[in-house]
C-alpha positions as CSV (number, residue, x, y, z in Angstrom):
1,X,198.9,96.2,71.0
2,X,199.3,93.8,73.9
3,X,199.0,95.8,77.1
4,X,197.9,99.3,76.7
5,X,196.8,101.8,79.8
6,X,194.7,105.2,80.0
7,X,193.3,107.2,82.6
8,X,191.5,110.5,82.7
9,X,190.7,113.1,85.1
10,X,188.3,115.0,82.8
11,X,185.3,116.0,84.9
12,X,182.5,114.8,82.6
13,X,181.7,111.1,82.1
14,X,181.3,111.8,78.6
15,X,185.0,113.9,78.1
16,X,186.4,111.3,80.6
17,X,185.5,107.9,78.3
18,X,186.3,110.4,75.2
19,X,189.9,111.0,76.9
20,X,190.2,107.0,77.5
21,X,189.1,106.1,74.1
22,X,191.6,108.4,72.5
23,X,194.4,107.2,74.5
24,X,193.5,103.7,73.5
25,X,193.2,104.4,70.5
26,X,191.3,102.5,67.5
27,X,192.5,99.0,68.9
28,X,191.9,95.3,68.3
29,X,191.4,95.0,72.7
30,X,189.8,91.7,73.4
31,X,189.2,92.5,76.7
32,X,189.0,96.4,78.4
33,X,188.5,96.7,82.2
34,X,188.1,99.6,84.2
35,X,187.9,101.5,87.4
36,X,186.2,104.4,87.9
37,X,185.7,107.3,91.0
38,X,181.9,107.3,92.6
39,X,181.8,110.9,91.2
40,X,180.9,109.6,87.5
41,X,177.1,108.5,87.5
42,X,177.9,104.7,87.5
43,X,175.1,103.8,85.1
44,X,176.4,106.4,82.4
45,X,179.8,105.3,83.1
46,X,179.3,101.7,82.1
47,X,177.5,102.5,79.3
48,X,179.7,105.2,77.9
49,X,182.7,102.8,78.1
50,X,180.5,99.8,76.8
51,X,179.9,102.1,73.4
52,X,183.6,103.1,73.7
53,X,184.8,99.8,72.9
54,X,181.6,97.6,71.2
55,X,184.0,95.2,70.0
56,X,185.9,94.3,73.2
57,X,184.6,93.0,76.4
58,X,184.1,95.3,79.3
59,X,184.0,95.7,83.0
60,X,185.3,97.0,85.5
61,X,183.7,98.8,89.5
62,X,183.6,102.0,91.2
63,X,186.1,102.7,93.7
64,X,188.2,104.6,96.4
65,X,191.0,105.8,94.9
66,X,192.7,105.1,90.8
67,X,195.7,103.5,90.2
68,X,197.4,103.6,87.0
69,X,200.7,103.3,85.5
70,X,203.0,105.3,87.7
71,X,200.4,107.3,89.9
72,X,198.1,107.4,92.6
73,X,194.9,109.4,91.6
74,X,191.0,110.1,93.0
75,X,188.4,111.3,91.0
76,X,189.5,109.7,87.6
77,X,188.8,106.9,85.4
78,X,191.3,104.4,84.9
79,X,191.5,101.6,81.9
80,X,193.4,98.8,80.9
81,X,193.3,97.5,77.4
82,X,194.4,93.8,76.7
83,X,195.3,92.4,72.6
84,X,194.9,89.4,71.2
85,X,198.7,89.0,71.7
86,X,197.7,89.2,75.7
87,X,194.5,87.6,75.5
88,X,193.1,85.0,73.9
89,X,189.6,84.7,74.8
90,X,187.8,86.5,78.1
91,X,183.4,85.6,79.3
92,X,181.9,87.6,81.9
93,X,178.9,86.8,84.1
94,X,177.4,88.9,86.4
95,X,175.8,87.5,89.4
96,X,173.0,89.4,91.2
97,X,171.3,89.9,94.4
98,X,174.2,88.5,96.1
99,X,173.6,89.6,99.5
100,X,171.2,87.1,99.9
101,X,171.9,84.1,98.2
102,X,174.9,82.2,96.7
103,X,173.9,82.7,92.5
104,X,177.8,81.1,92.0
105,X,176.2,77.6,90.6
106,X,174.2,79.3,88.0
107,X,176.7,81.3,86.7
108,X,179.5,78.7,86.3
109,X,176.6,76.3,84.6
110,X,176.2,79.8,82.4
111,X,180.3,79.7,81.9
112,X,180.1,76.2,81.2
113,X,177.2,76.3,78.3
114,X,179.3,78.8,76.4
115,X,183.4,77.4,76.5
116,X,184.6,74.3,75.2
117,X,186.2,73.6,78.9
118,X,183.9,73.2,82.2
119,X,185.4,75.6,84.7
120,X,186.4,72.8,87.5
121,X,188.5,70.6,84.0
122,X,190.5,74.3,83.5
123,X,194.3,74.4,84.0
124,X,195.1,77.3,86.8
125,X,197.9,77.8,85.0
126,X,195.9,78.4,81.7
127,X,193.1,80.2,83.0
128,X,192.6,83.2,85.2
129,X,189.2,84.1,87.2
130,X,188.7,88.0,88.0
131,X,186.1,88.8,90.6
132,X,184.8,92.1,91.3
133,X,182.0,92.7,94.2
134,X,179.6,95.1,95.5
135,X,182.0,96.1,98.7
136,X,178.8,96.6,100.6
137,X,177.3,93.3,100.3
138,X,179.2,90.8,103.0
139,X,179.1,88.6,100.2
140,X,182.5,87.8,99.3
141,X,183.1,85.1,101.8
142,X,180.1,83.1,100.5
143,X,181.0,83.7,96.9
144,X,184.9,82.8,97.2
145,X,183.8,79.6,99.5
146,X,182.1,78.5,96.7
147,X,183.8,79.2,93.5
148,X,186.7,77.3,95.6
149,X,184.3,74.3,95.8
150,X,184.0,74.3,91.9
151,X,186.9,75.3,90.4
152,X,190.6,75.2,90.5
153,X,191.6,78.0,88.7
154,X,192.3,80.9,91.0
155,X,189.9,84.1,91.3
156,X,191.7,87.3,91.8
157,X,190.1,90.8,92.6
158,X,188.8,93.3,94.8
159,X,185.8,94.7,96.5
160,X,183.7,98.1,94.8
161,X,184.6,101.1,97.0
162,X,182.3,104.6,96.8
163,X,185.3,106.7,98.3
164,X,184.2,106.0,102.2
165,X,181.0,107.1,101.6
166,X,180.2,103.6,102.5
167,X,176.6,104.7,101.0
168,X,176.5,102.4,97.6
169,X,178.9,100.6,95.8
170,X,178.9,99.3,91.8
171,X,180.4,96.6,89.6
172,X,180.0,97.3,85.6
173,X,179.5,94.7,82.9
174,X,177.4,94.3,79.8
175,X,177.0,98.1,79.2
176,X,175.4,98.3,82.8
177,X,176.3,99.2,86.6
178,X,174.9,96.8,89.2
179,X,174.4,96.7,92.9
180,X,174.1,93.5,95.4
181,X,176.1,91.8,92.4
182,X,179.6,90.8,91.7
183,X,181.0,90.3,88.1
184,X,183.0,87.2,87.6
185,X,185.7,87.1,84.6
186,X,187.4,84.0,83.3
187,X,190.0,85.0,81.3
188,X,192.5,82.7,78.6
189,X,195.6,84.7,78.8
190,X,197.7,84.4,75.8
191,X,200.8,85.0,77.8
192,X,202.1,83.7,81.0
193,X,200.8,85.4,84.1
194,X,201.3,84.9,87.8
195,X,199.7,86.2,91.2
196,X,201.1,88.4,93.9
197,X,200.0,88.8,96.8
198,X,201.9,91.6,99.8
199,X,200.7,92.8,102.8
200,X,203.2,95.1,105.3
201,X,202.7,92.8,108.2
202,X,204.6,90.2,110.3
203,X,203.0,88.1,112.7
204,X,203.4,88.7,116.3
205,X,203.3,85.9,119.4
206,X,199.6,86.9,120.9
207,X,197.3,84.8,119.4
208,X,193.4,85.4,120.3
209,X,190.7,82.8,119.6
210,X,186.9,83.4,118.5
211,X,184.8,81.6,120.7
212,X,181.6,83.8,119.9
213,X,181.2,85.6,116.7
214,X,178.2,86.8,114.7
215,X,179.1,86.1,111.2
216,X,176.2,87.5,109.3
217,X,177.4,91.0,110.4
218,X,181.2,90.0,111.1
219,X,181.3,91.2,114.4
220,X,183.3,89.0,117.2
221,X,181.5,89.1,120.5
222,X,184.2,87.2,122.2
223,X,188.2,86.3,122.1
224,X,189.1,83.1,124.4
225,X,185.8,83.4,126.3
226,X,186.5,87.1,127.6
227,X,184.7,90.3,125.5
228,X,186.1,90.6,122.4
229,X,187.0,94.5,122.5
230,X,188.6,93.8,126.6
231,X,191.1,90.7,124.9
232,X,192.1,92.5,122.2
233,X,193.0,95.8,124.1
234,X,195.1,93.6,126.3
235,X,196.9,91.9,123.4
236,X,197.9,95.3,121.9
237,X,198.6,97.0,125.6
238,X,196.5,99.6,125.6
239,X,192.9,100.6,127.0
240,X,189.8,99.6,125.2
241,X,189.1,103.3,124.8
242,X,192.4,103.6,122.9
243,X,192.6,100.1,121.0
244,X,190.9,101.7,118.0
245,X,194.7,103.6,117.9
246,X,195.9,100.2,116.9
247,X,193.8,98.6,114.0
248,X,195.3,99.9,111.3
249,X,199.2,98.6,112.2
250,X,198.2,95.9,114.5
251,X,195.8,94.5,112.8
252,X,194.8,90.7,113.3
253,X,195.5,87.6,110.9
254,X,195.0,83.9,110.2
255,X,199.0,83.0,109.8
256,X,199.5,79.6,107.3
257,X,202.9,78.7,106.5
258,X,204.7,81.8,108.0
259,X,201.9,84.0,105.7
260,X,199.5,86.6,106.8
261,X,196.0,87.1,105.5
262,X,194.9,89.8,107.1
263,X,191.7,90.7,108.7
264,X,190.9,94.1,109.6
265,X,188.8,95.5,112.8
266,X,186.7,98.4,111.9
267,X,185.1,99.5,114.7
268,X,184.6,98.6,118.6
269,X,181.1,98.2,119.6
270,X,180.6,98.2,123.0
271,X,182.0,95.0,124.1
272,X,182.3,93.0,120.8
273,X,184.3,94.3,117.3
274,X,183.2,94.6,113.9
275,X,185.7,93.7,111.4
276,X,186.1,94.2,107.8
277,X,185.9,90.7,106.9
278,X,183.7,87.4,107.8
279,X,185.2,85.3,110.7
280,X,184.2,82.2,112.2
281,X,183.4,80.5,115.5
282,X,187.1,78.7,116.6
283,X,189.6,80.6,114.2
284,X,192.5,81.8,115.9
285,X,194.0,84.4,114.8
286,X,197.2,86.2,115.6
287,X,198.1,89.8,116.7
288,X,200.5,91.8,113.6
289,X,202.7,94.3,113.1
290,X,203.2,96.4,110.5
291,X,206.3,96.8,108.7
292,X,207.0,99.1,105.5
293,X,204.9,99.3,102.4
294,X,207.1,100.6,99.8
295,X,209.9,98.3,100.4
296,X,207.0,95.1,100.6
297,X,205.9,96.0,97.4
298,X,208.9,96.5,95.7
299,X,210.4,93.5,97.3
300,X,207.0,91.3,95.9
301,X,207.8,92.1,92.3
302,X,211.1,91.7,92.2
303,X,210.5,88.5,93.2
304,X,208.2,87.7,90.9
305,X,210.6,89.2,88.2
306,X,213.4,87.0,89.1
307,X,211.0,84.1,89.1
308,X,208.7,84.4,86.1
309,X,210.6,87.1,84.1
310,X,210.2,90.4,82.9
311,X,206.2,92.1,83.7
312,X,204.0,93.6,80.8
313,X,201.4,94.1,82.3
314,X,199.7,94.3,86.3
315,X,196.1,94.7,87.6
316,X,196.3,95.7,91.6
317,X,193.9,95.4,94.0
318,X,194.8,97.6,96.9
319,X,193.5,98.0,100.0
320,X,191.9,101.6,101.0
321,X,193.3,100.6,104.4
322,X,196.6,100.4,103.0
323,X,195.8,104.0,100.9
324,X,195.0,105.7,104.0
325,X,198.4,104.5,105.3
326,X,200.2,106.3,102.5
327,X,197.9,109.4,102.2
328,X,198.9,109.9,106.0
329,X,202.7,109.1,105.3
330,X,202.9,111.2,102.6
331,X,204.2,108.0,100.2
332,X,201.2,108.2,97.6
333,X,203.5,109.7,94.3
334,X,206.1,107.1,96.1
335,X,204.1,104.0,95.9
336,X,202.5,105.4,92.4
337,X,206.3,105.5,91.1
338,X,207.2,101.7,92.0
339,X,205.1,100.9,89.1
340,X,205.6,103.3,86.6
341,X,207.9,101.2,84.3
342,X,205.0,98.6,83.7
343,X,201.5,99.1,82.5
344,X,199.5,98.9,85.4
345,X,195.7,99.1,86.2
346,X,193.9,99.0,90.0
347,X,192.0,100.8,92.0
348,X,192.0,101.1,96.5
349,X,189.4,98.5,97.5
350,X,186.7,97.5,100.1
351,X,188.6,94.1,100.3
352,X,190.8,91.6,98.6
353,X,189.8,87.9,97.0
354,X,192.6,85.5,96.3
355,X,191.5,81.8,98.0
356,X,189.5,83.8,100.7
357,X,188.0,87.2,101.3
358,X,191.4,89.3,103.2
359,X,192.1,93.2,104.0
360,X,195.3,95.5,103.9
361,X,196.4,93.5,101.3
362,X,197.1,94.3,97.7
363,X,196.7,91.8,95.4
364,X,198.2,91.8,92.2
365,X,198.0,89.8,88.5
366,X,201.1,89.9,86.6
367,X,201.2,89.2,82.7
368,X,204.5,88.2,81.6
């Protein structure tokens, strides 16, 4: 077995992890990681899968939405299931009571203790980080500022999800489901692997700049000095009242090189906006538009295709923003089908990590 893939939509957490472990079968898998719907009790759920597979490492969060090989689901468990021949070696740390401090040094010192390379000597292009994170914590700018500091090697994932209860989010590791925490994953692929990143967005002329923000609760009081909510009405052309219309195809960005990494408003409070991830004081950002999501996506890995070669395997972290989009379109089956010639393993997230903390994005590892 290299790359192997299961899901279940058994209504049970016990059926569901019997249904995944029969799939998968009696297998050698190094490494197993998982996503599973809010509707399985989360502490049951990583324990069950734990006992599943006691000789392979697991993980894996809760979600808002399943993606596996070929479909779109909700309410299902989803599981990916890596060989030796895929990879070689695979540590997990989980850090805990993120919301409130920064436990990234501890863990890369525990990382460090147990592998025969310190994590800032590793080759990006030998080593792979996965991060998963409570999607309710506001942690994952602090987190991915400082892994950045200590490490080369890129860290890839998404943000838990509780399907928009927005009530409590969980990350599973070691045979247990944690809140306020993030798991972190350095894995030795075996093969060759490479990132993708899409988002359905080109960049626009308006360009808004944060002169007052509050960034413990990611809210932007201010755009160029005026109310944040008033500036960002006018850049879209409509009337504060109906700017809300706009944030899901005109969403903002920080633009490098030509490239998008979008940030997402959530709401309009009054006068300021809350957005779906951290800003800061003197960012500018730029006004998007959206553009088409299937074509994107398919577009993104035939690139990478033609670059790196043929896929075996892909973990996708997509955006619920970017869900919703295709739920309203009526393009879910459409977007499940672009990947159901290649195992594939994801789930609809709270938020993206690749460099920085990003929305509407789907974020993608591709084993080769």
């Amino acid at each position: 077995m290299k790359i192997r893939t299961a899901y279940s939509t058994r209504t049970t957490t016990t059926d569901a992890v019997a249904d995944i472990r029969a799939q998968l079968g009696a297998s050698d898998a190094r490494l197993v990681i998982f996503f599973a719907s809010p509707a399985f009790p989360p502490q049951e759920i990583a324990r069950q899968m734990a006992g599943a597979f006691p000789d392979s490492v697991t993980f894996g969060c809760s979600t808002a939405g399943e993606i596996v090989t070929g479909k779109m689901l909700s309410h299902a468990v989803v599981a990916m299931a890596f060989g030796p021949e895929a990879v070689r070696d695979v540590r997990v740390e989980v850090l805990e009571h993120v919301g409130s401090g920064n436990p990234v040094d501890s863990a890369f010192a525990a990382f460090d203790r147990n592998s025969n390379v310190p994590l800032a000597a590793m080759d990006p292009e030998r080593y792979l980080g996965i991060i998963l994170v409570d999607g309710l914590s506001n942690a994952e700018e602090r987190l991915m500022d400082r892994i950045g500091d200590l490490t080369n090697i890129n860290f890839v994932g998404g943000s838990a999800g509780d399907d928009l209860a927005f009530a409590a989010t969980h990350v599973y590791a070691n045979g247990r489901s944690y809140t306020n925490a993030a798991v972190l994953a350095v894995v030795e692929p075996a093969c060759r692997f490479s990132l993708v990143k899409t988002q359905s967005f080109v960049p626009l002329p308006q360009k808004l700049q944060v002169t007052k923000v509050n960034e413990a609760t990611r809210e932007i009081l201010e755009f160029d000095h005026q109310p944040a909510a008033t500036a960002y009405a006018a850049a879209v052309g409509a009337s504060v009242e109906e700017a809300p219309r706009h944030f899901m195809t005109n969403p903002l960005g920080i633009v490098f090189d030509g490239e998008p990494y979008v940030l997402s408003p959530q709401r309009i409070n009054g006068e300021s906006m809350h957005f779906c991830c951290g800003v800061k004081e003197g960012m500018e950002l730029q006004l998007l538009a959206s553009t088409d999501i299937l074509a994107d996506t398919k577009e993104a890995l035939r690139r990478v295709k033609e670059e790196q070669g043929a896929i075996t395997g892909i973990i996708e972290f997509n955006c619920i923003l970017r869900t919703l989009e295709l739920r309203d379109k009526e393009l879910l089956d459409a977007y499940g089908a672009i990947f159901a010639n290649v195992p594939t393993v994801g789930f609809s997230t709270y938020g993206e990590q690749y460099i920085g903390h990003m929305n509407q994005t789907a974020m993608m590892i591709a084993f080769h």
